[in-house]
Structures are given as C-alpha cells and as structure tokens.
C-alpha positions as semicolon CSV with decimal commas, in nm:
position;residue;x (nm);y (nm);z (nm)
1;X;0,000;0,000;0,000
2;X;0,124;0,346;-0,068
3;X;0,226;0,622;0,224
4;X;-0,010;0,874;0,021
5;X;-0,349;0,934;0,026
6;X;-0,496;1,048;-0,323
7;X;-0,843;1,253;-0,297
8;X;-0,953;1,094;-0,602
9;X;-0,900;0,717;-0,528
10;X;-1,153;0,536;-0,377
11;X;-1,060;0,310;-0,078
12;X;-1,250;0,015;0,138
13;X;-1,291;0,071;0,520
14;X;-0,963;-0,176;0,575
15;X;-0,725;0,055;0,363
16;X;-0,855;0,379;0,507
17;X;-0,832;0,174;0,867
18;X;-0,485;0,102;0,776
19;X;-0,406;0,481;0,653
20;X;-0,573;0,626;0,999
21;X;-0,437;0,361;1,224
22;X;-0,740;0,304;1,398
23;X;-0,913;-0,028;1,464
24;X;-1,226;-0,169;1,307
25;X;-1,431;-0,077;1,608
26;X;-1,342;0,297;1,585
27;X;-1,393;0,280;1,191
28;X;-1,743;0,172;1,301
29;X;-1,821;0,447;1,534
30;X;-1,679;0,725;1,302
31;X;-1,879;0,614;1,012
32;X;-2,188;0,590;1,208
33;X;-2,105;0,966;1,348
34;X;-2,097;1,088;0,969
35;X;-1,694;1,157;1,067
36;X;-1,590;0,966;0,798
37;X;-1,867;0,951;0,479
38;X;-1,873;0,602;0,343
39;X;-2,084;0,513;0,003
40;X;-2,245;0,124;-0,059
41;X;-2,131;0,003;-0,363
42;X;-2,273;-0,385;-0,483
43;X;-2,291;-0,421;-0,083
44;X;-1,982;-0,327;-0,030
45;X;-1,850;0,000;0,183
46;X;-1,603;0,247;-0,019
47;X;-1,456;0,584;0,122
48;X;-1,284;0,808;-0,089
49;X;-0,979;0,956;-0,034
50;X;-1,041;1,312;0,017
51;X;-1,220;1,225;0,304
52;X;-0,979;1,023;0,438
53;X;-0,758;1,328;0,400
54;X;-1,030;1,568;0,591
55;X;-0,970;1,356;0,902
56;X;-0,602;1,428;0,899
57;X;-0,598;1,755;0,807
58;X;-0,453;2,043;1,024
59;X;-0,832;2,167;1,094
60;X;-0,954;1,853;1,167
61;X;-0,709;1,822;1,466
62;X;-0,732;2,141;1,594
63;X;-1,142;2,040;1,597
64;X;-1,093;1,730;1,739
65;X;-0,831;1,943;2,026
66;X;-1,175;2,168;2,078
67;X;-1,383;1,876;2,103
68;X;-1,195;1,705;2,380
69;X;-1,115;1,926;2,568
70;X;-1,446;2,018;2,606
71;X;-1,556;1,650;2,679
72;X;-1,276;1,569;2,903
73;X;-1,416;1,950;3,125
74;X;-1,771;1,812;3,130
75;X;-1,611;1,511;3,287
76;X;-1,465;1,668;3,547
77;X;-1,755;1,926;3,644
78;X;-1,938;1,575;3,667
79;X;-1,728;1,440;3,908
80;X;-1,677;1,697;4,130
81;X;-2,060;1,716;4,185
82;X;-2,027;1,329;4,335
C-alpha cells in the first residue's frame, strides 16, 4: 500500500483503517457519526480519499483538540458534583 493518500482514489474501510491507524471498532463508530462519509457500492463499503484526508488535516485536529477538551471538562464538572 502506498504512504499517500490520493483525494480521487476510492478506498474500502480496511485501507482507510490502515491509513488512519485506527481499529475496526473505531472505523465503526466514526462512520456511524458521519466523521468519515462512506458510500455502498454492490454491498460493499467504499470511502474516498479526500475524506480520508479531511480527518487528517490540520483543521480537523485542531477540531478534534476543541472537542476534547471540552468533553474531558464536562467530565470533570461531573465528578466533582459526586
């Protein structure tokens, strides 16, 4: 498999799992989010690339930083109230 991601190749869930490093599970939940689109072709899932390459873009991390942060606040507000 090639190191580069081309926005105009399509890809199955495994490859883009392999290019994000993420595990089937997590593939699962970001699909089902809308994080990563995924069309059905003959039954079969296929991403392309240029939304494999939104997910690693600068943006997207400093979105996902937001994000977290956020989450990992609410967190602790909700444990302090126990």
């Amino acid at each position: 498999m090639s190191d580069e991601i081309k926005p105009e190749k399509i890809y199955t869930p495994k490859e883009a799992r392999d290019f994000l490093k993420i595990s089937e599970s997590t593939m699962k939940r970001m699909l089902k989010a809308g994080v990563i689109k995924a069309y059905k072709v003959s039954g079969q899932y296929r991403i392309w690339g240029r939304d494999i390459l939104k997910i690693v873009s600068s943006e997207a991390v400093i979105k996902g930083d937001r994000v977290y942060l956020t989450v990992k606040e609410k967190i602790k507000n909700t444990i302090k109230k126990w």
